[in-house]
C-alpha positions as CSV (number, residue, x, y, z in Angstrom):
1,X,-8.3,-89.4,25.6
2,X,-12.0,-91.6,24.4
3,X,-11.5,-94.7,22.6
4,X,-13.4,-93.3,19.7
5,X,-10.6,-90.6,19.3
6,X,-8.1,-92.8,19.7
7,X,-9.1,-95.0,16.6
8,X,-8.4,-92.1,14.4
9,X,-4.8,-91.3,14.9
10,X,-1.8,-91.5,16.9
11,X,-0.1,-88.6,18.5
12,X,2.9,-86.5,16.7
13,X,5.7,-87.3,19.0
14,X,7.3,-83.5,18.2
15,X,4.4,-81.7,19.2
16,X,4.7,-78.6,17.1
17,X,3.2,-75.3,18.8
18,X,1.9,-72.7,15.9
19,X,2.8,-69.3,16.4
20,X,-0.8,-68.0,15.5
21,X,-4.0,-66.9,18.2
22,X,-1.7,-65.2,20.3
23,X,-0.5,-66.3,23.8
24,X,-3.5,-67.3,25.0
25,X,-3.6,-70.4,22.8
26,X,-1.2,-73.3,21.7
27,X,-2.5,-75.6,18.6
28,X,-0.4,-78.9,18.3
29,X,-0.8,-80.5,14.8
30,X,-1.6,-84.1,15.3
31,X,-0.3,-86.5,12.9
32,X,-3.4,-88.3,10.9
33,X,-3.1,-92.2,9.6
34,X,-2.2,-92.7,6.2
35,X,-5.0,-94.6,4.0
36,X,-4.8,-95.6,0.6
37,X,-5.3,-93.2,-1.9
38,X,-8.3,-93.4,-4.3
39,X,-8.0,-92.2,-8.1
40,X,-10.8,-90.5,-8.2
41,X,-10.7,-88.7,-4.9
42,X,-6.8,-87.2,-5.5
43,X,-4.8,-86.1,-8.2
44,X,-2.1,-87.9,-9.3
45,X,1.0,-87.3,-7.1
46,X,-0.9,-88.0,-3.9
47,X,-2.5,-84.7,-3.6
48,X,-5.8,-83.5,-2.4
49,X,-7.7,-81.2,-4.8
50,X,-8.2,-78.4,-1.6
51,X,-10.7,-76.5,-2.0
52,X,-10.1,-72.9,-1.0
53,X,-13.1,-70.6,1.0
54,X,-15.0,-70.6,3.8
55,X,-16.6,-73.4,5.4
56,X,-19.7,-73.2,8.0
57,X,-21.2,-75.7,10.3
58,X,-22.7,-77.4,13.0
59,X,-21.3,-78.9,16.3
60,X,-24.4,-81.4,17.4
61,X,-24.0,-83.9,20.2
62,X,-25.0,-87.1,19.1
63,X,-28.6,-88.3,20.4
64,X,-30.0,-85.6,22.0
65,X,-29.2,-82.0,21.5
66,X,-27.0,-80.4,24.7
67,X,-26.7,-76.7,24.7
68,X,-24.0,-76.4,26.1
69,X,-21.8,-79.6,23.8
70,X,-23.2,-78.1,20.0
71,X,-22.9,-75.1,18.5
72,X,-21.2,-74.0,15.0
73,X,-18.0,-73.7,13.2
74,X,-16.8,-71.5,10.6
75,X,-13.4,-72.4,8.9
76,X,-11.1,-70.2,6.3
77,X,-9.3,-72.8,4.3
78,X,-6.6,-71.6,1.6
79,X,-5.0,-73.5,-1.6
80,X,-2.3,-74.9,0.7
81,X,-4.6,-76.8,3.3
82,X,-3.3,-74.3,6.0
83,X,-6.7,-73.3,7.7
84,X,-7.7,-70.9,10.3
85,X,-11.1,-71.5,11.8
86,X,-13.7,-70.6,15.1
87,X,-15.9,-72.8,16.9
88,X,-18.6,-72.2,19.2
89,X,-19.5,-74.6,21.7
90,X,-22.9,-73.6,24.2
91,X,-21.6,-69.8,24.8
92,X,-18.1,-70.5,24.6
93,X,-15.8,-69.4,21.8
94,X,-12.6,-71.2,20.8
95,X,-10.2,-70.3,18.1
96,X,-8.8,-73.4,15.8
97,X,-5.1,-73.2,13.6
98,X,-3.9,-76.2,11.7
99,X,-3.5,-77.5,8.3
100,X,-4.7,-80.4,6.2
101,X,-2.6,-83.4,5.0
102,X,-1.9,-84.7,1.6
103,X,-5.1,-87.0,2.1
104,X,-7.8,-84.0,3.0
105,X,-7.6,-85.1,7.1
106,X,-6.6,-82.5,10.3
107,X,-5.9,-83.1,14.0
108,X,-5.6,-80.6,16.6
109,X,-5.2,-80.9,20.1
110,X,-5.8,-77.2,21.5
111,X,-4.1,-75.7,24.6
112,X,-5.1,-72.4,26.9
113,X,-3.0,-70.7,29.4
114,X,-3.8,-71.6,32.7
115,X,-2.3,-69.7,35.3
116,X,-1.9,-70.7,39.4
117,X,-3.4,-69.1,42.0
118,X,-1.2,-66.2,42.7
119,X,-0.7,-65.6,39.1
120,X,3.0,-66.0,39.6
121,X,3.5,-68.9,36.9
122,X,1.2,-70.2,33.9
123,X,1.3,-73.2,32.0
124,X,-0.7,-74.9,28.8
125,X,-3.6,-77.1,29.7
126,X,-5.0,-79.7,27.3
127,X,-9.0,-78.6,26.8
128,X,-10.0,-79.4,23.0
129,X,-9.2,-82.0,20.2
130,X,-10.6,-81.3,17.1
131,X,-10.7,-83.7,14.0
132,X,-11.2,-82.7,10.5
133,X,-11.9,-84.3,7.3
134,X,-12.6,-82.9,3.6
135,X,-15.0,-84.8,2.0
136,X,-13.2,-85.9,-1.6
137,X,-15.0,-85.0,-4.7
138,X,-17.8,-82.3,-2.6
139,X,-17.8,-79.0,-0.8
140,X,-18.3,-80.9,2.3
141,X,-16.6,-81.1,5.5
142,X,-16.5,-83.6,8.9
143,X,-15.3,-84.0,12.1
144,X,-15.5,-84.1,15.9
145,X,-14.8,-81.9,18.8
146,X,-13.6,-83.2,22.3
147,X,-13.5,-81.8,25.2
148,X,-10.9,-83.0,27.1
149,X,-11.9,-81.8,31.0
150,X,-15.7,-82.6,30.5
151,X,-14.9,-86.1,28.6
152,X,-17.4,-85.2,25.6
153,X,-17.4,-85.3,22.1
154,X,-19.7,-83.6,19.7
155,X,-19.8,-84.2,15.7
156,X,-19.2,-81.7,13.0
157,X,-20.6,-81.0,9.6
158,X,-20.3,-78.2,7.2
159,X,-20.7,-76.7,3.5
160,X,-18.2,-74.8,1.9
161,X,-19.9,-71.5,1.5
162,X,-20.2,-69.7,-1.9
163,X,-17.3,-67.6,-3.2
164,X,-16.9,-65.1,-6.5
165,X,-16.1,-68.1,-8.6
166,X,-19.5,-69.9,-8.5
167,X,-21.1,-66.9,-9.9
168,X,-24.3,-65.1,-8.4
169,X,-26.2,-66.9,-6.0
170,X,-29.7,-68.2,-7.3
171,X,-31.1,-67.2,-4.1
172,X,-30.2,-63.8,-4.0
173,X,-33.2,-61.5,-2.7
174,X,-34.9,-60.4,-0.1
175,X,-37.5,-62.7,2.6
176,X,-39.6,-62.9,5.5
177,X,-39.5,-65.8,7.9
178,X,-41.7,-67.4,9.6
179,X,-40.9,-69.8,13.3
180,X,-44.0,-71.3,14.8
181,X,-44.8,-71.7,18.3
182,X,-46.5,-74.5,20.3
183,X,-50.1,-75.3,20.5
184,X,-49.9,-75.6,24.0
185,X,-49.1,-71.9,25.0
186,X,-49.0,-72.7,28.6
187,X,-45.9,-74.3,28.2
188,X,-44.1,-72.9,25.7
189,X,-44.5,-69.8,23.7
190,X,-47.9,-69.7,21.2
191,X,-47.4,-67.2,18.9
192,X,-45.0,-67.2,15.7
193,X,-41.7,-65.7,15.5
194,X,-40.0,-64.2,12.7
195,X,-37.5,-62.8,10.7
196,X,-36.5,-60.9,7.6
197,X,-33.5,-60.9,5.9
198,X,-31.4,-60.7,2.5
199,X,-29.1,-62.9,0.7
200,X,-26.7,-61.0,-1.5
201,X,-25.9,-61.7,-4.7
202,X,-22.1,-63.6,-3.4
203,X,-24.3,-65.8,-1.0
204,X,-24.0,-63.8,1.9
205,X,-27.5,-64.5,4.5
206,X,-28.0,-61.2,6.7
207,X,-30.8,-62.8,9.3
208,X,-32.7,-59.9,12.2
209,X,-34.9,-62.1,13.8
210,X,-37.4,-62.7,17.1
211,X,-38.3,-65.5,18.8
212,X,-42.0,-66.0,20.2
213,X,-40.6,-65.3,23.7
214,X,-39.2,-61.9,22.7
215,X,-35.5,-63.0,22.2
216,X,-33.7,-61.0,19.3
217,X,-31.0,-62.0,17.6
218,X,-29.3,-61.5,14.3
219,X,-26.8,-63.8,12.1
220,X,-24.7,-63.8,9.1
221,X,-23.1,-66.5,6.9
222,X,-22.3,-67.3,3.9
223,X,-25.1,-70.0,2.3
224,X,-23.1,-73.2,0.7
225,X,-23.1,-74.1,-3.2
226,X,-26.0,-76.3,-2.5
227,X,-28.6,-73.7,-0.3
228,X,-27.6,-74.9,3.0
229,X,-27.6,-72.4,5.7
230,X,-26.6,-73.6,9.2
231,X,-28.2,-71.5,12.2
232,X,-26.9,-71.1,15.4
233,X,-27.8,-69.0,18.4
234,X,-27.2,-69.4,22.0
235,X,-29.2,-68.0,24.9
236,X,-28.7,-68.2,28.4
237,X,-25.2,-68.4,28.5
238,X,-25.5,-71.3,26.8
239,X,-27.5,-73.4,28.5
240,X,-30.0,-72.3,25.7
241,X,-29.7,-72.9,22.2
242,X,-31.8,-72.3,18.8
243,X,-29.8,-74.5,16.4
244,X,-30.5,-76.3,12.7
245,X,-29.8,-76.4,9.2
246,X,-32.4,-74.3,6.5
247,X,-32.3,-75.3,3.0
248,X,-33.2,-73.1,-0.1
249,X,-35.6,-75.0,-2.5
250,X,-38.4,-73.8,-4.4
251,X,-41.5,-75.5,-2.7
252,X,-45.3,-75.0,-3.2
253,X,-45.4,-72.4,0.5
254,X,-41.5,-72.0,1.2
255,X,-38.6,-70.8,-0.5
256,X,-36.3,-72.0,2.4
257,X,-37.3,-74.3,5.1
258,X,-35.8,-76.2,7.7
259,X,-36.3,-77.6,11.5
260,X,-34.5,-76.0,14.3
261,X,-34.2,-77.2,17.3
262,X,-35.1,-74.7,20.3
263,X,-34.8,-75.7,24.2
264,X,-34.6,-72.5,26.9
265,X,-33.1,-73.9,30.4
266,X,-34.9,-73.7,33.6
267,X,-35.4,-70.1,34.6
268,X,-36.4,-69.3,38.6
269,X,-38.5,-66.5,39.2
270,X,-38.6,-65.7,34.8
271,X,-41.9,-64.4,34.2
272,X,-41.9,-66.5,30.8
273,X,-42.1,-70.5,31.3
274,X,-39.8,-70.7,34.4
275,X,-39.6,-74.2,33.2
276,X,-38.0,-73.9,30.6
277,X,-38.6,-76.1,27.5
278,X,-37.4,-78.0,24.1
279,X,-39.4,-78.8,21.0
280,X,-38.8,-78.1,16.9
281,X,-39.3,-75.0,15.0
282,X,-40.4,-76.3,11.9
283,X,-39.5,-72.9,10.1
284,X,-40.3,-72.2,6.1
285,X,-39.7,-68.3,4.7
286,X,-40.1,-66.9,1.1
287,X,-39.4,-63.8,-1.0
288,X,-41.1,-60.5,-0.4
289,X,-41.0,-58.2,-2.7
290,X,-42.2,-54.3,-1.9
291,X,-46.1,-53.7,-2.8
292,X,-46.3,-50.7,-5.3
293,X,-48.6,-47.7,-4.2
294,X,-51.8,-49.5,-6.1
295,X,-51.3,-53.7,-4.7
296,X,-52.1,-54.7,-1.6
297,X,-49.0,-56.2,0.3
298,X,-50.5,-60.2,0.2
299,X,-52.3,-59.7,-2.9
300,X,-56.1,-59.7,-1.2
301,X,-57.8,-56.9,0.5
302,X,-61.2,-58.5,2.5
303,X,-59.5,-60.3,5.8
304,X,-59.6,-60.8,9.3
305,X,-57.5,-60.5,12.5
306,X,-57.4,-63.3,15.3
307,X,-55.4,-63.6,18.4
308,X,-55.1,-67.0,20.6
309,X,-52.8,-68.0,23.3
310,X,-50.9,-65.6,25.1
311,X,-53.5,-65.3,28.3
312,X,-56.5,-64.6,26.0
313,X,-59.0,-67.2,27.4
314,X,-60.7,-67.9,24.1
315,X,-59.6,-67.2,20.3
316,X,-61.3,-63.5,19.3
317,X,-61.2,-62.2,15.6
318,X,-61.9,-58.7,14.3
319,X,-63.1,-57.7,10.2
320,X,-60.2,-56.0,8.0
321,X,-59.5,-54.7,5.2
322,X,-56.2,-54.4,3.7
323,X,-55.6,-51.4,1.3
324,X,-52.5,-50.5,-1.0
325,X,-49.5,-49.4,0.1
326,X,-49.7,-51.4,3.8
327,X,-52.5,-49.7,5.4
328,X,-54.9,-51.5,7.4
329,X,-58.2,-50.4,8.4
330,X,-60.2,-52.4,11.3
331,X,-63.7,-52.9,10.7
332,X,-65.0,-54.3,14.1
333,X,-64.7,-57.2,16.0
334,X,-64.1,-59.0,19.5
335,X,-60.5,-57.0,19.8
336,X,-61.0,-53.1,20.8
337,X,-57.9,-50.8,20.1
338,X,-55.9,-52.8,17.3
339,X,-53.1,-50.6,15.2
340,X,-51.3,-51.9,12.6
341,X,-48.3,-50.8,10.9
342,X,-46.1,-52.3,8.2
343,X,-42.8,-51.7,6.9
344,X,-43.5,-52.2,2.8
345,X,-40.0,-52.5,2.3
346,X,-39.2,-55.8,4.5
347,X,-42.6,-57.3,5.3
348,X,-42.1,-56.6,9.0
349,X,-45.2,-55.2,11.0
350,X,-46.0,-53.9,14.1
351,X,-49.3,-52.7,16.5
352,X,-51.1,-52.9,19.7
353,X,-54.3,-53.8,21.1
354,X,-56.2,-53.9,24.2
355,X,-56.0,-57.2,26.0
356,X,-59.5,-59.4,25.8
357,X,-58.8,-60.7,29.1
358,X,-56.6,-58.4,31.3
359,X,-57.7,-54.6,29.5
360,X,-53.9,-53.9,29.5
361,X,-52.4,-52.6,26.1
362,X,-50.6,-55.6,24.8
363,X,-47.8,-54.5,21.8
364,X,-47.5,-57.4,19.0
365,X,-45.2,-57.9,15.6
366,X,-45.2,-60.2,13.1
367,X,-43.8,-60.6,9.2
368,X,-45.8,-60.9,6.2
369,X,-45.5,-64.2,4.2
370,X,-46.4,-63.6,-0.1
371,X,-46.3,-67.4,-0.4
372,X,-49.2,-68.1,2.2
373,X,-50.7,-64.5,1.6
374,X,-50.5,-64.6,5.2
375,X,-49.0,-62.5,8.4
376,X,-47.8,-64.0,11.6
377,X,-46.6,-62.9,14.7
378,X,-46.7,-63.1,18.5
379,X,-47.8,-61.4,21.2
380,X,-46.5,-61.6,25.2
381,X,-49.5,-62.1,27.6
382,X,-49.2,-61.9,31.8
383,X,-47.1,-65.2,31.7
384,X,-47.4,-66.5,28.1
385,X,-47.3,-65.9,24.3
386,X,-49.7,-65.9,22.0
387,X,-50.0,-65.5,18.5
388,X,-51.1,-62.7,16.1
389,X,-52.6,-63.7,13.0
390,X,-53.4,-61.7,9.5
391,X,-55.5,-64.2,6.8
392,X,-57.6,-63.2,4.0
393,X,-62.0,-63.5,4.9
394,X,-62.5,-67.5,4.5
């Protein structure tokens, strides 16, 4: 056991095995230290005001980001400070039990069933201890995770999500998002990615998304009382990670924006950046809202198309014009064979076009962005990305 963990509390000397997870798993309560109690953190009697719903998270290493020692939480907590939670770590899911004292504090040391060699006997190894704190007077919640075979720890840091009794969710609707690439295509991807998704009227964030490399994913959680949204994805087994907190706020060109750390692993023998990489998404998204049959879908209709990155040895741009009800109609340029295609009801797009500099037809997509009156996209080259762009005539 770290130092650091040992500050925080001494060990229940009955370790207590819960009967929940199944076999698989053994959660001994830890006993927490006892502090004073504040008046205005606790009711009187000495109890904490708990908070029931659903609380969502980060796991970050400290410093620098490590795959494979962050990830995300989510935590069901009921009036009684009995919880039931799961936490992702790299690619590696865990399930948590446990309860909260009288002073808003949990300790867990988790065990798994190890068995020997000839699977003849099995018996509990030590592998995680997880510490947990309500925050008094917010929706908040904080921690750490240790892993006891690796000797790390990671923090943790969550919102409780919204629930029936907060009423409907201000940010309720339906929006495009938009993840921007490098400037340096040559060593990580050029071109934009994106994503569309809803957020119901309890809170609830449905997310389809695709990075500039051509990784897919899709996510859903339960935004917190304030507009947070924590986003987590793993790649690569996790050695990869796409991971950060998106706020909701009413801005001048976002309606929800946030940076999110990306890094993909060294790869031999991938056809896209072997390498491998790490930088920050700065990603911002707004509200789209279904063009009728007589509105163009970004409000203008004179535009142009330009691709850059992605192989293409110098920016080319082609004449557009964008009629009412999503189509598009190419009026000449540097790029021969462009479609286009959009899906009124998301903002998502679609086409293809004959490569400037290899001849081959090269597929993009994109999402439409209101805010900006803009599309982005991406598109994949020979061995890079590049990125699709739809903007109204300067």
């Amino acid at each position: 056991m770290n130092t650091r963990i040992g500050t925080w509390f001494a060990v229940f000397l009955g370790l207590v095995t819960l009967a929940k997870g199944g076999s698989e798993y053994e959660f001994r309560p830890i006993e927490m230290p006892s502090q004073p109690f504040q008046a205005q953190d606790f009711t009187p009697g000495g109890s904490a005001q708990f908070t029931k719903g659903t609380y969502n998270g980060l796991i970050v290493s400290p410093g620098t980001i490590v795959p494979e020692q962050s990830g995300s939480f989510r935590l069901n907590l009921d009036n009684d400070g009995d919880y039931s939670a799961n936490m992702i770590t790299g690619d590696y899911s865990t399930p948590v039990y446990g309860y909260f004292n009288s002073q808003g504090r949990s300790g867990v040391d988790i065990y798994k069933k190890e068995w020997d060699d000839c699977y003849c006997y099995y018996y509990y190894r030590h592998v995680w201890t997880v510490l947990l704190q309500l925050i008094p007077g917010t929706d908040e919640i904080e921690g750490s995770v240790y892993h006891v075979r690796l000797n790390w720890t990671s923090d943790m840091f969550g919102y409780r999500g919204r629930r029936s009794g907060d009423g409907q969710a201000p940010e309720a609707g339906r929006y495009t998002l938009r993840l921007p690439g490098s400037t340096d295509p040559s060593t990580a991807p050029g071109g934009d990615g994106w994503g569309t998704f809803t957020v119901s009227s309890s809170g609830q964030v449905n997310l389809s998304a695709r990075l500039s490399d051509n990784s897919s994913f899709s996510r859903s959680v339960l935004i917190s009382t304030n507009g947070w949204w924590p986003l987590h994805v793993p790649f690569h087994d996790g050695t990869g990670t796409l991971i950060g907190w998106l706020k909701f706020s009413t801005l001048p060109e976002s309606d929800v924006a946030g940076d999110l750390f990306w890094a993909k692993p060294f790869r031999d023998g991938a056809q896209y950046y072997p390498a491998g990489f790490t930088g920050t998404i700065n990603a911002t998204g707004g509200r789209y809202s279904k063009p009728s049959s007589t509105e163009t879908a970004l409000g203008w209709t004179n535009g142009m198309v330009s691709l850059s990155g992605g192989n293409v040895l110098t920016p080319v741009s082609n004449q557009v014009t964008l009629k009412p009800g999503g189509k598009l109609t190419d009026n000449g340029g540097e790029i021969s064979g462009l479609t286009f295609s959009l899906t009124t009801g998301t903002g998502l797009f679609k086409g293809k076009f004959r490569h400037p500099t290899t001849g081959a037809s090269t597929s993009y997509s994109g999402v439409l962005h209101q805010l900006t009156a803009i599309g982005t996209g991406f598109f994949l080259g020979p061995d890079q990305s590049g990125l699709f762009r739809l903007e109204p005539t300067p």
